[in-house]
C-alpha positions, 0 to 999 in steps of 0.5 A: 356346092352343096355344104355351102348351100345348107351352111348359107341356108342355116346361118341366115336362118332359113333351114334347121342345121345338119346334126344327124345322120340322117338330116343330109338323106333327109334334106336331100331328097327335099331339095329334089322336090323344090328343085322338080317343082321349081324346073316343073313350074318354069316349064309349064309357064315357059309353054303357057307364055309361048303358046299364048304369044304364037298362038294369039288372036292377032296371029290365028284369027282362024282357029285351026285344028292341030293333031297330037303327036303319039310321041310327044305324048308318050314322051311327056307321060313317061319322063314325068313317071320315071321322076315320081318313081325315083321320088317314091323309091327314095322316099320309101327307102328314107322311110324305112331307114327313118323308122327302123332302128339299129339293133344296137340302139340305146332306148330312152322313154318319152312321155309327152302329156299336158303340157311337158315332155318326160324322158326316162333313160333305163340307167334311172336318169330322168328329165322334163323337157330335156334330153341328154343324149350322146353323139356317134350313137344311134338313139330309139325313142320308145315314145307314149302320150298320157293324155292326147295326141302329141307330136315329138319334134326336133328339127335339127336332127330331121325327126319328127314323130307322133305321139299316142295316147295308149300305143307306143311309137318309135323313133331314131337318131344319131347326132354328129356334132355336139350342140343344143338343139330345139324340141318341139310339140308340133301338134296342137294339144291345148291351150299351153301347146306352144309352151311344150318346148325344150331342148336336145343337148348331144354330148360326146360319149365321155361328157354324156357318161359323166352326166349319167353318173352325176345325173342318176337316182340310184334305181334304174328302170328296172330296179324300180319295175321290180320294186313294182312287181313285188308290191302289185303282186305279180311274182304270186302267179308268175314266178316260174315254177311249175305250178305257176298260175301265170306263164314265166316271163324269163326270157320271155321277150322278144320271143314268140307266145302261143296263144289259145287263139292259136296265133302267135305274137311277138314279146315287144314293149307294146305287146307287155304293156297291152298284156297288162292293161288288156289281160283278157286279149292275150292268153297264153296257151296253156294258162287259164284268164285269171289275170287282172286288169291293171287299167287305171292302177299304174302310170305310164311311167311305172307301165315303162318300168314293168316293161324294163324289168321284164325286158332284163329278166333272164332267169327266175332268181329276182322273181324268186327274191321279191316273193321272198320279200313279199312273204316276209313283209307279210309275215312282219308289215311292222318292219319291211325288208327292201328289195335288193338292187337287181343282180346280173342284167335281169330285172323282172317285170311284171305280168305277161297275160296269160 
């Protein structure tokens, strides 16, 4: 009964298909609302009805005083609460399970700005107002707007998320069944806001490795962080050795800093990006508030490449190799040595604030 409910809703039009796993959770807790409204509505105007015709002026021309039932009260109190807990612990457990990833997620980057989606995967693949993604996988999109408020939806999946200026949000999905899908802004961002559109295109795992082959531009996020970290210098200070101006970043994420406030935060995307526009807020303990602020200098985009190189950074040795490069550019600027692809699964990114 149900499946031929979604699929006679979805053919004619009326409701977005069921393509990921959590669109059937989704669905059903709405259909428990329409169907609490709809039960709530012909009661309460079955009563209204039935009290008006018993009750009418022609029967009772006398009005008299009828007293109140302490059961009938507690009874129409305490079943109406027992509904709306069950509606809020549903809705809180969907919630959570909405908005927390697995662990083993693959991350794609959002930037949404006037008036287009950018989506960048960590392989170098890059795409405008599309999204390549494929089916049996959990997907988190680690999302950020460049200009205002956006909000990235796509209804056949049943995510919607806001999009913010200066703050990373997340959202996840897995698509079951290969298909194109719509993707929507449904926050109004401008004139051209009904033009940011495009389209999801969830393919199975083999179809979507061949489009990451075919689809790539040679450097990953992280190779193209490093490149970025060499060039904005910030292999001077934090290069892990001892007489280091600036903490290692090693290892660094997803671990805790001390800070000379005393509190300690956790190494996330977030936090590496706030460190490198916000230097000042986030001292390492230990290290003095020498670094700069990057505000203005660097895009969102090499801001999400900074933060991958630094995410894949598991030794010093890609540090190391780009202040080499450095030095020997300054040694010789009139013939520049590239810096070699990443080697193993680090990639360094940039500056922690100290």
């Amino acid at each position: 009964m149900w499946q031929f409910l979604v699929k006679w809703l979805h053919s004619s039009a009326l409701f977005p298909a069921e393509a990921s796993t959590i669109a059937p959770w989704t669905d059903a807790l709405y259909f428990f609302l329409l169907a609490m409204t709809v039960v709530g509505l012909v009661l309460v105007g079955a009563l209204i009805f039935g009290f008006s015709v018993m009750y009418r002026k022609e029967k009772s021309p006398v009005a008299t005083q009828i007293e109140g039932s302490t059961l009938l009260e507690a009874t129409w109190t305490i079943i109406p609460l027992a509904i709306f807990l069950v509606t809020f612990v549903w809705g809180a457990l969907l919630y959570f399970r909405i908005y927390n990833p697995p662990t083993n997620a693959m991350n794609i980057y959002i930037v949404g700005k006037q008036w287009m989606w950018k989506a960048e995967h960590p392989g170098g693949q890059h795409e405008i107002n599309a999204l390549h993604v494929p089916i049996g996988r959990p997907v988190q999109l680690t999302m950020i707007s460049q200009d205002v408020f956006h909000s990235f939806s796509i209804p056949d999946f049943r995510v919607k998320r806001e999009v913010i200026p200066g703050r990373y949000s997340t959202v996840w999905f897995q698509a079951t069944e290969a298909g194109t899908y719509h993707l929507f802004c449904t926050q109004y961002c401008g004139t051209a806001h009904s033009a940011m559109i495009g389209e999801i295109t969830a393919m199975s795992p083999e179809d979507y490795t061949k489009w990451t082959q075919q689809s790539t531009s040679g450097m990953s996020l992280a190779q193209n962080g490093e490149r970025l970290y060499a060039a904005m210098g910030c292999n001077a200070c934090h290069n892990g050795s001892a007489a280091a101006r600036g903490p290692n970043l090693a290892g660094v994420y997803g671990s805790k800093l001390q800070l000379t406030n005393g509190s300690q935060v956790l190494v996330n995307d977030a936090y590496l990006r706030d460190a490198i526009l916000n230097p000042s807020q986030h001292i390492t303990a230990g290290y003095a508030p020498i670094m700069p602020t990057y505000q203005g200098q660097i895009s969102e985009e090499g801001l999400i490449d900074l933060v991958e190189f630094i995410k894949n950074l598991d030794s010093n040795y890609r540090v190391k190799q780009t202040l080499v490069t450095a030095e020997s550019d300054q040694a010789a600027p009139s013939t520049p040595q590239p810096i070699a692809p990443q080697q193993g699964p680090g990639a360094n990114t940039g500056m922690v604030k100290q």
